[in-house]
VEXVO-398625 format. One record per residue (C-alpha): x, y, z; residue in three letters. Coordinates in steps of 0.02 Angstrom, whole numbers, padded with zeros to 5 digits, always signed. Example, Ala and Ser with C-alpha at 12.3 -4.5 7.8 and 13.67 -1.06 7.14 Angstrom:
// residues 2
+00615-00225+00390ALA+00684-00053+00357SER
//
This chain:
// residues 648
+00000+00000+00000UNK+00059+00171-00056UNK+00028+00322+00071UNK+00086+00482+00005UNK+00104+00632+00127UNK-00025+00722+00185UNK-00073+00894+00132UNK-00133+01047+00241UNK-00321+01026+00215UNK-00283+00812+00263UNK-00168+00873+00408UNK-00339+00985+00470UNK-00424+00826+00480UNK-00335+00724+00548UNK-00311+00861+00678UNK-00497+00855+00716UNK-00594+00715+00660UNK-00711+00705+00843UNK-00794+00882+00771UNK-00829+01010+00608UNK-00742+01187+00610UNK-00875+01343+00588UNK-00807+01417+00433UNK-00931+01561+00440UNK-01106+01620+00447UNK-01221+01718+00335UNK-01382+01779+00411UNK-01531+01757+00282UNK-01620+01929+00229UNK-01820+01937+00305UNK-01774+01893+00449UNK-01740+01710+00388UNK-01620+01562+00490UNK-01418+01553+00495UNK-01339+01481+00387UNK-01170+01430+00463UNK-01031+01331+00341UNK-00931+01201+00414UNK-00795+01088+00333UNK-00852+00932+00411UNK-00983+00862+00505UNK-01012+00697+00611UNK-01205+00610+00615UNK-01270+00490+00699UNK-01451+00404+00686UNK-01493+00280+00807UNK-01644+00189+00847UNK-01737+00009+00840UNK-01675-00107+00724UNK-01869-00093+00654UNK-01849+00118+00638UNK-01776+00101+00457UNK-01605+00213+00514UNK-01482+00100+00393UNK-01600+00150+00250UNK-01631+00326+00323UNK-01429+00336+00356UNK-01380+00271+00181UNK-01523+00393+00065UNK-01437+00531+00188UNK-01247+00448+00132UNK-01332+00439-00054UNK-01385+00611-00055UNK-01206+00668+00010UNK-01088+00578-00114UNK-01199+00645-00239UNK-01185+00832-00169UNK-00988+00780-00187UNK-00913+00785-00022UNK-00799+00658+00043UNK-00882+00546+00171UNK-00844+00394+00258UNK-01003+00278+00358UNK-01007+00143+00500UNK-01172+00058+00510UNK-01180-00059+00662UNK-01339-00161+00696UNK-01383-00309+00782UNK-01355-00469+00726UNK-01532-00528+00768UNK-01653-00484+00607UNK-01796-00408+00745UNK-01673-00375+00906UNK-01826-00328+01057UNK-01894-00170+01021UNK-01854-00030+01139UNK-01704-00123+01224UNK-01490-00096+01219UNK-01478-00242+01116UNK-01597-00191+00973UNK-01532-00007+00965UNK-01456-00001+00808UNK-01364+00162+00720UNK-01278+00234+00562UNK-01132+00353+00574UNK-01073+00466+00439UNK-00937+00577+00437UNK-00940+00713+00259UNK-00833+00847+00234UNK-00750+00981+00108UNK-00601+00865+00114UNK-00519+00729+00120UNK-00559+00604+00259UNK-00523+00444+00318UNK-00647+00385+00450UNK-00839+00385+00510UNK-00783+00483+00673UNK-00751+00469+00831UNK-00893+00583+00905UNK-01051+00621+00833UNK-01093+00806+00803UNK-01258+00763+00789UNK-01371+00608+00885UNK-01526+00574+00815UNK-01625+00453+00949UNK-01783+00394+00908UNK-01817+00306+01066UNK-01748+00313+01247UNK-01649+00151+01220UNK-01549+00243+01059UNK-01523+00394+01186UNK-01438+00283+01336UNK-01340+00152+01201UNK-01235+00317+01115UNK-01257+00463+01233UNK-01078+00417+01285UNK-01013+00451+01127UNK-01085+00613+01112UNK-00961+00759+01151UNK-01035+00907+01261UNK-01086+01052+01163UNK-01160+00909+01015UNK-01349+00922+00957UNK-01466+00780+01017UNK-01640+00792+00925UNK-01746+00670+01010UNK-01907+00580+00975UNK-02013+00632+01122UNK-02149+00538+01062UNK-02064+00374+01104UNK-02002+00446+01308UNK-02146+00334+01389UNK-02136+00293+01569UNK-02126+00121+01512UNK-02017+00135+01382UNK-01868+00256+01504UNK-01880+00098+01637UNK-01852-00038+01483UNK-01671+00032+01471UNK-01637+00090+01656UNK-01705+00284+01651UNK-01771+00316+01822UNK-01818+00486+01780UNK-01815+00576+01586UNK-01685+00636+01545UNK-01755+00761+01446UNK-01802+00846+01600UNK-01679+00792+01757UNK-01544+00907+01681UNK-01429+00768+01634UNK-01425+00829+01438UNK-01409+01006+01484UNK-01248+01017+01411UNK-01304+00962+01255UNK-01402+01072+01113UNK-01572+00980+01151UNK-01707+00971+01000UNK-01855+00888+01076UNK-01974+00830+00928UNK-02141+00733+00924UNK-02064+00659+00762UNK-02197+00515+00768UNK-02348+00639+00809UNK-02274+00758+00654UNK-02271+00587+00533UNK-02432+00531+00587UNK-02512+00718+00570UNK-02432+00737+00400UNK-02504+00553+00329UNK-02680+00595+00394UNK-02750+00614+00202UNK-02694+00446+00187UNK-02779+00296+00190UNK-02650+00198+00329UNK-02697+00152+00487UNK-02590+00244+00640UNK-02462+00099+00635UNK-02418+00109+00440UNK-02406+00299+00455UNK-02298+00297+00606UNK-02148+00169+00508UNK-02108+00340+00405UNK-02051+00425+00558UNK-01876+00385+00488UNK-01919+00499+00335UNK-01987+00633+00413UNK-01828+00636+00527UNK-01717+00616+00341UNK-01817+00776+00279UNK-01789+00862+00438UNK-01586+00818+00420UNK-01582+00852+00255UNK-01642+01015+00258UNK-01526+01049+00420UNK-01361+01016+00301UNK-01445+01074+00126UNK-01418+00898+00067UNK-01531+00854-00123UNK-01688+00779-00097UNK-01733+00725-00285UNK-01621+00577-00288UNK-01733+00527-00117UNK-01905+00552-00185UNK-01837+00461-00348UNK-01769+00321-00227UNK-01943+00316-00145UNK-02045+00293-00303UNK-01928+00155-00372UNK-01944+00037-00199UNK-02138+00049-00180UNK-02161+00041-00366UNK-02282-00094-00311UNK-02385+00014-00181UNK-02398+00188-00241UNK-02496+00239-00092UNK-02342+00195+00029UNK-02202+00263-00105UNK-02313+00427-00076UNK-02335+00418+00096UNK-02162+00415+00128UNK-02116+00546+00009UNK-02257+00655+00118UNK-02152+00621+00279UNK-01989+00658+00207UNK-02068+00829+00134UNK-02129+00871+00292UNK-01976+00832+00383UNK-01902+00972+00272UNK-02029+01111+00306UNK-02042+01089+00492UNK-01849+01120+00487UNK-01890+01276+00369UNK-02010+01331+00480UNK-02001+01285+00678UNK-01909+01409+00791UNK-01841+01266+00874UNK-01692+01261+00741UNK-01644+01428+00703UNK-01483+01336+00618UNK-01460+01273+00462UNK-01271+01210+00383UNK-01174+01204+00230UNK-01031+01088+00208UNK-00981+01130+00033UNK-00914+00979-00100UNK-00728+00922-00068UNK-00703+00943-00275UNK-00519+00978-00250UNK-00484+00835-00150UNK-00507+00713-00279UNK-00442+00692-00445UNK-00574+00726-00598UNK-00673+00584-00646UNK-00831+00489-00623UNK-00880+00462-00431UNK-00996+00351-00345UNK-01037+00285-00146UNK-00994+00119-00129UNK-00966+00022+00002UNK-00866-00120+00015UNK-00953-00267-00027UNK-01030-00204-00163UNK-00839-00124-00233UNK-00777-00321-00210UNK-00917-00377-00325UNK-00885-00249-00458UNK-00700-00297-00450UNK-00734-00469-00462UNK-00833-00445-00633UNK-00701-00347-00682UNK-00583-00475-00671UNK-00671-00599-00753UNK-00688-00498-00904UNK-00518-00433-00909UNK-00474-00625-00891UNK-00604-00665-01009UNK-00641-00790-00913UNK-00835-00838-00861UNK-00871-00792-00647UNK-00916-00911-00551UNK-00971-00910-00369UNK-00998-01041-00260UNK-01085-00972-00084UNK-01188-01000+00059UNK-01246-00853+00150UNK-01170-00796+00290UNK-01147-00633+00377UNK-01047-00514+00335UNK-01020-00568+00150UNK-01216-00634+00070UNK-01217-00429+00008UNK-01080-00499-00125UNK-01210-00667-00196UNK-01342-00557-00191UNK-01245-00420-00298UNK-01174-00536-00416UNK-01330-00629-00451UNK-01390-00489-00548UNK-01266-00499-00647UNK-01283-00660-00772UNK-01274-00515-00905UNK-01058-00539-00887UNK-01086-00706-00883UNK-01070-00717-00690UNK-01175-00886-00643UNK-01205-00899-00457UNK-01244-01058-00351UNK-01308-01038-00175UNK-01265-01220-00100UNK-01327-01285+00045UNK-01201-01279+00148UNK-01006-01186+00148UNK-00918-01356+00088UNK-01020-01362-00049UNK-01004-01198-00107UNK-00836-01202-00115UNK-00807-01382-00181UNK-00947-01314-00347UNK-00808-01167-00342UNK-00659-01291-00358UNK-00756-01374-00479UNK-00779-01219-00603UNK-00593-01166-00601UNK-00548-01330-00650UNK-00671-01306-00798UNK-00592-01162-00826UNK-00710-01026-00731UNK-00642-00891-00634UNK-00703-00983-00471UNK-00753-00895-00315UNK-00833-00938-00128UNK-00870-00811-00022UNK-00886-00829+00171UNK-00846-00757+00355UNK-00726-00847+00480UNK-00820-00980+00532UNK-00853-01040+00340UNK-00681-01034+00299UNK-00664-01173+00443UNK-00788-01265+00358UNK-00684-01226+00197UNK-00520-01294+00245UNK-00496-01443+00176UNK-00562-01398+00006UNK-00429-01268+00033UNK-00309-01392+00056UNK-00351-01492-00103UNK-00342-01326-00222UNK-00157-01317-00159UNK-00117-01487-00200UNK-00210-01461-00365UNK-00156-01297-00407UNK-00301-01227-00479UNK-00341-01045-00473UNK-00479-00967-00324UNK-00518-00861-00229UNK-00575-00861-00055UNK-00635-00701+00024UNK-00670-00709+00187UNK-00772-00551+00274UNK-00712-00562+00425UNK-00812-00552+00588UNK-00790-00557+00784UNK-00760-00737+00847UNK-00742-00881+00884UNK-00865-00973+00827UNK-01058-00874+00780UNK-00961-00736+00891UNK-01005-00568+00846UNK-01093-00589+00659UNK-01122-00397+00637UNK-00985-00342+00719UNK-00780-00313+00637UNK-00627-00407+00687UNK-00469-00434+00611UNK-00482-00611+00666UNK-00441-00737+00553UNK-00271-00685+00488UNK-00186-00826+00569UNK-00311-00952+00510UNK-00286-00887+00320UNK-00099-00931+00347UNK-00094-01077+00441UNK-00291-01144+00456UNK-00253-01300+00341UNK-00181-01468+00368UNK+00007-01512+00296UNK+00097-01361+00223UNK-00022-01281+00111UNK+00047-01108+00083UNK-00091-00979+00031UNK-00068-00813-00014UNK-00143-00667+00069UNK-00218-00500+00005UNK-00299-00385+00113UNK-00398-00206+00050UNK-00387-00070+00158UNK-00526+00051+00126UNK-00716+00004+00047UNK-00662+00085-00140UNK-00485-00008-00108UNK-00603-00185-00110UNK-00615-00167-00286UNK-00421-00180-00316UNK-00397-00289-00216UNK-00516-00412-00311UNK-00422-00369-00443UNK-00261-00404-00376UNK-00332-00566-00305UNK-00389-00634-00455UNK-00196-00590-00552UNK-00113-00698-00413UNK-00226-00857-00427UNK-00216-00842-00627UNK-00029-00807-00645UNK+00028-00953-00511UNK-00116-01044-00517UNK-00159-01052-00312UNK-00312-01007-00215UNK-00283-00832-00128UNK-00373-00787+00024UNK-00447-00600+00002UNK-00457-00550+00209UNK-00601-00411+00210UNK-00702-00377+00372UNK-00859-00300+00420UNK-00803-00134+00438UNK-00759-00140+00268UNK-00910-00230+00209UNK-01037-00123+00263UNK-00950+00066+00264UNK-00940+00184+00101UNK-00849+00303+00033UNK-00836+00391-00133UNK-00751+00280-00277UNK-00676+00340-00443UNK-00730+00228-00564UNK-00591+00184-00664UNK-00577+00193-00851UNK-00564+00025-00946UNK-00369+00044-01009UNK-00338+00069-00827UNK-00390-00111-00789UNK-00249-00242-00790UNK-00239-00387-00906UNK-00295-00546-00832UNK-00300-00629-00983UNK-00229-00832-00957UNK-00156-00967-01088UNK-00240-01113-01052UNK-00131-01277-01095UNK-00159-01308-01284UNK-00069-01487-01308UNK+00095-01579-01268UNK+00238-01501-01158UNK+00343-01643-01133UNK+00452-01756-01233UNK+00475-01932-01187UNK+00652-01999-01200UNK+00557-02120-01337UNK+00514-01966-01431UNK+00334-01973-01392UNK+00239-01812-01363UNK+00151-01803-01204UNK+00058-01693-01076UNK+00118-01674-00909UNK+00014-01567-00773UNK+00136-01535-00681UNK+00269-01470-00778UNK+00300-01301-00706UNK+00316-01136-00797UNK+00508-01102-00755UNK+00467-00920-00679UNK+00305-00933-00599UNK+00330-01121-00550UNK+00145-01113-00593UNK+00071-01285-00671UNK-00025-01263-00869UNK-00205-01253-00847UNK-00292-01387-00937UNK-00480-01379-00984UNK-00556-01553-00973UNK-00608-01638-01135UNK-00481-01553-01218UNK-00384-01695-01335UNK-00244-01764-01272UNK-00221-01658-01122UNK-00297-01818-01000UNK-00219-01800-00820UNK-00282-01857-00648UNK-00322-01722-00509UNK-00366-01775-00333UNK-00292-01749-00147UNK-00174-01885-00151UNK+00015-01820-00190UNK+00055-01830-00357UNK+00228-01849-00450UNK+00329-01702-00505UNK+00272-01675-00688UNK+00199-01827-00729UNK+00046-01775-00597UNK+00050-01992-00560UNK+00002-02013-00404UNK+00167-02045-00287UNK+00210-02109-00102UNK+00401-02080-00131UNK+00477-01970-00004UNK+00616-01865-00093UNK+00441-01831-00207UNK+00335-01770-00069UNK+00485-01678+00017UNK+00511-01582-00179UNK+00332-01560-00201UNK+00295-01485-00044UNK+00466-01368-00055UNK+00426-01297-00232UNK+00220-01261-00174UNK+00284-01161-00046UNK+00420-01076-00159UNK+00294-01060-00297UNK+00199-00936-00147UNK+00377-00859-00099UNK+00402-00823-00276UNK+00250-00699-00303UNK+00268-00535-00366UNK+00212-00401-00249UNK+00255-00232-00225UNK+00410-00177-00117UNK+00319-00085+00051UNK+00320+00109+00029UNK+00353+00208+00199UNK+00281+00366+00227UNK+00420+00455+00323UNK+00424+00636+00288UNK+00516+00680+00462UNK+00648+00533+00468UNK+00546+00484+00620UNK+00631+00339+00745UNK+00429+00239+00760UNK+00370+00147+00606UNK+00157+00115+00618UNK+00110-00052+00497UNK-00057-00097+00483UNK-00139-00198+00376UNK-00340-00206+00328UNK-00479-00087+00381UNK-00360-00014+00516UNK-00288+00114+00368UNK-00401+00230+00396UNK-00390+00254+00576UNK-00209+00230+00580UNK-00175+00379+00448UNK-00290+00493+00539UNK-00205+00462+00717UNK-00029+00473+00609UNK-00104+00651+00553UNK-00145+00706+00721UNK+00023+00679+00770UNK+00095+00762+00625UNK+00009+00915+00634UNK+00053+00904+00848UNK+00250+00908+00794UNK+00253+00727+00812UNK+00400+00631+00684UNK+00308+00466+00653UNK+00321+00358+00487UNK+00191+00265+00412UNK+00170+00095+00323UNK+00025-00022+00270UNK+00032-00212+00209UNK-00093-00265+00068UNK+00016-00441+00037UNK-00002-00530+00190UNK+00090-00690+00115UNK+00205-00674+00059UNK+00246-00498+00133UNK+00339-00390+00026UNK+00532-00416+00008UNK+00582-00264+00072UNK+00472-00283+00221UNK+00616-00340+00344UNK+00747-00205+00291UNK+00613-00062+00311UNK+00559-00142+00501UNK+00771-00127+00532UNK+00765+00068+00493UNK+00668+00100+00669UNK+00697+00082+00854UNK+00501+00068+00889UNK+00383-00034+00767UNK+00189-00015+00821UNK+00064-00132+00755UNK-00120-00077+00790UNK-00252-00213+00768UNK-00429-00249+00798UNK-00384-00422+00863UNK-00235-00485+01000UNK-00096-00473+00910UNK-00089-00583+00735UNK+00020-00491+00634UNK+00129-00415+00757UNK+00159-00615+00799UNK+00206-00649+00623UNK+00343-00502+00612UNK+00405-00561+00752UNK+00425-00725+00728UNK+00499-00699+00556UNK+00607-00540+00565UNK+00656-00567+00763UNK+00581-00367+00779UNK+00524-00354+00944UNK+00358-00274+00857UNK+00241-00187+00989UNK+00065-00218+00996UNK-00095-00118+01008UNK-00256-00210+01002UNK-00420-00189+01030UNK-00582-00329+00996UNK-00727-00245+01035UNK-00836-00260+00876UNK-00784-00057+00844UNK-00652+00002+00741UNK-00529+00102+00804UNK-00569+00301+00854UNK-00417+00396+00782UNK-00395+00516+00942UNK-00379+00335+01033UNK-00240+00272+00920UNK-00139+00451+00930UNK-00149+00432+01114UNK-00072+00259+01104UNK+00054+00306+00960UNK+00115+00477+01078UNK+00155+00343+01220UNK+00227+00227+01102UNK+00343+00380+01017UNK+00415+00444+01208UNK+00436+00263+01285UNK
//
């Protein structure tokens, strides 16, 4: 991974990420609201998992990338599909962080809380800085509901949120008021709370509202009356914001424009970037998709993407269970399919020994593995970098596997990419380590023109590549390509090109299956220096100071890591920066860079995987800083940990 130095406007950021800077103000002729402009603004909604705030928190994300400022979300929901209403557990929230510039996380601190019910208010109020704004649903402070989660008196009127900007709003009294000319009952008006409180946001920011309304129409094509219902809440939303005195506010955050190069733009969020690099890679391969899956939290958004997509020639199977799915993904790639399974941690358990047998077959795949809090079910909805060991070392025998690992949502779609040129060119499966965080949060994405894309294109074996000492022309699988040490890839039914495939160990180039020792002993060396051989990029450093404390990451923790790097920066800090995207092998230079510094630093969201690895292979006594709570990092977190780290 590349990181280039950070300019001014990045260096602000990073400086500040818990809240937006007041640019200015412009009072509105008549007698009209403020209109203050900030460069960067935190939101959080938060209520049941029933309230709709992933779909009101992604329209408002929608709305956003399409207004063009850099942004960067964290949903986080509960794992159950209906947690209990009005409870901690079922609280679930979507964060988004959008600013005039470059960013690099959802926040640490919310600028704004949006709770639509007393058990949103308790589960985030202690993320909320003093000073934020808390609009509340007072609809939903029942007696009842306050001693659910704990409340023994409101807190909307004991004085513990008087250090907050307090909106109190009757949100589901407004929605239900504003639906009256409708024909719903009190209980279908009252679901479009969530819009009314998306109107009422969006007019607080001056985000677009056609690209909603258009969104609206398109999902209840079906049921007119609802698609117009809801567009009647979310227009209401908007005028009680243009007309209460309660917010006498509004903001601007203009478009970040300059931050990013020109192009085309979109949101996209992780999953959904992995799919569209996967495509891509089977057509720049030319090679027909193929994914073998069985749903399973974080990663089903990926089937469900690419089964809409038989149109490229992607064909999807959802098998009964993980082993199938990937054993119908072997399968394709050794009829000549770009094969793919798809899974968390606990699939790629289930996953292993088909694992296994692609590395003694030497077929190309790819495993991606959206990695979630463990062990076992664990923490589906949650992120963890957890399974890094297992992706090295989770297999039986030595079956060397290598490792890729995107750092940002856009980044996914690389990494596919990248994936897919590793198991083509040497002919391996490659374990693609994404995680929840990743899965679920967005962020703008170039979309990249076509010459940009790299050639994937493969030769598939075509006839003979051995000569007897007879004379006789034969084919022999496993007759390496001198360079790669990859094997040919034969289609089957192809004449001539007959060979046996299976588990058992077969003979150097003949592909017979063989017992001898010195065979398995040369077999097994020249698999796992077929891996070592892989072309990766040398590590690049950001250094700028010619600091003495080297931060490596790897994965989702980018993002964090480079804002708490910033922080320290701008502070007067000298701190360098690297990030691994090849976890196996790791890039050659990777040991002589770790010698340059007296402290290395390893942040992870797990207890230490990585930081185990570099130890154990470059004898660096590489210091660890982990955390496995479900949460990603908070960057003002990380720069406290780094500033201990930097003065011992």
């Amino acid at each position: 991974m590349t990181s280039q130095v950070s300019s001014p406007a990045e260096q602000a950021d990073g400086a500040g990420e818990t809240s937006g800077t007041v640019l200015g103000e412009q009072r509105k002729p008549g007698g009209a609201k403020d209109v203050r402009r900030l460069d960067r603004v935190i939101i959080r909604f938060a209520g049941d998992s029933g309230d709709g705030m992933q779909l009101t928190g992604d329209r408002f994300t929608s709305e956003t990338a399409s207004f063009g400022n850099d942004l960067s979300t964290l949903p986080n929901f509960p794992a159950e599909i209906r947690a209990p209403a009005g409870t901690l557990p079922g609280v679930s929230s979507f964060q988004l962080h959008f600013a005039d510039h470059d960013i690099l996380t959802p926040g640490d601190a919310p600028n704004v809380l949006v709770a639509m019910n007393p058990a949103a208010l308790k589960a985030n109020i202690a993320d909320v800085p003093r000073g934020a704004e808390i609009i509340v649903n007072t609809d939903e402070f029942t007696k009842r509901a306050m001693q659910k989660v704990g409340y023994a008196a409101s807190p909307l009127e004991d004085g513990s949120l008087d250090g907050y900007q307090l909106h109190p709003v009757p949100l589901t009294t407004l929605t239900v008021e504003a639906l009256k000319e409708f024909d719903l009952t009190r209980k279908e008006a009252e679901r479009s709370k969530n819009m009314f409180a998306l109107g009422l946001l969006s007019w607080m920011y001056h985000r677009p509202t056609e690209g909603t309304e258009k969104f609206l129409t398109s999902k209840f094509a079906k049921k007119p009356e609802i698609a117009a219902a809801n567009i009647a809440a979310f227009r209401a939303g908007w005028n009680f914001g243009e007309t209460t005195e309660d917010f006498a506010v509004s903001y601007e955050v203009a478009p970040a424009a300059k931050a990013f190069p020109v192009g085309s733009y979109r949101n996209i969020s992780g999953n959904l970037a992995l799919a569209y690099g996967l495509i891509s890679a089977s057509r720049q391969a030319d090679l027909p998709l193929f994914l073998g899956s069985y749903p399973i939290t974080p990663a089903s958004d990926i089937l469900h993407e690419l089964s809409r997509h038989k149109n490229f020639g992607v064909r999807t199977f959802q098998a009964e269970d993980e082993i199938a799915g990937i054993g119908a993904a072997l399968g394709a790639a050794f009829g000549g399919s770009l094969g793919v399974t798809t899974t968390s941690g606990p699939g790629v358990a289930l996953k292993s020994e088909t694992i296994g047998l692609a590395v003694s077959m030497e077929l190309p795949l790819l495993v991606v593995d959206i990695q979630r809090g463990g062990p076992s079910t664990g923490l589906p909805t949650k992120t963890e970098q957890a399974d890094l060991l297992q992706a090295m070392f989770g297999r039986n025998g030595e079956a060397p596997v290598p490792i890729v690992a995107p750092c940002t949502p856009a980044d996914c779609f690389d990494a596919a990419l990248e994936a897919a040129r590793i198991a083509l060119t040497y002919r391996t499966p490659v374990l693609l380590l994404s995680d929840g965080y990743l899965a679920n949060g967005s962020e703008p994405w170039r979309i990249p023109e076509l010459d940009e894309l790299p050639d994937l294109r493969v030769q598939f074996a075509q006839g003979p590549n051995h000569t007897l000492d007879d004379g006789t022309d034969v084919f022999w699988p496993y007759k390496r390509d001198p360079q790669t040490l990859a094997r040919p890839w034969a289609i089957p039914g192809t004449p001539g090109l007959e060979h046996r495939i299976g588990g058992i160990e077969k003979e150097d180039g003949t592909g017979n299956i063989s017992y001898a020792p010195a065979n398995h002993d040369f077999m097994v060396r020249t698999r796992q220096a077929k891996i070592d051989g892989i072309d990766v990029p040398d590590l690049v450093v950001d250094d700028p100071h010619g600091a003495r404390t080297l931060v490596l990451g790897w994965g989702s923790t980018y993002g964090p890591i480079t804002a708490a790097v910033r922080r320290l920066r701008t502070a007067g800090e000298a701190v360098a920066q690297a990030h691994l995207r090849h976890l196996n092998p790791f890039p050659r230079n990777l040991g002589a860079v770790l010698k340059r510094y007296d402290k290395v630093v390893v942040p992870e969201m797990n207890l230490g995987q990585l930081a185990t690895l570099v130890r154990a292979k470059y004898l660096v006594d590489a210091q660890s800083y982990n955390q496995v709570n479900g949460m990603p990092f908070k960057a003002e977190q990380l720069a406290t940990a780094l500033k201990e780290a930097i003065d011992g």
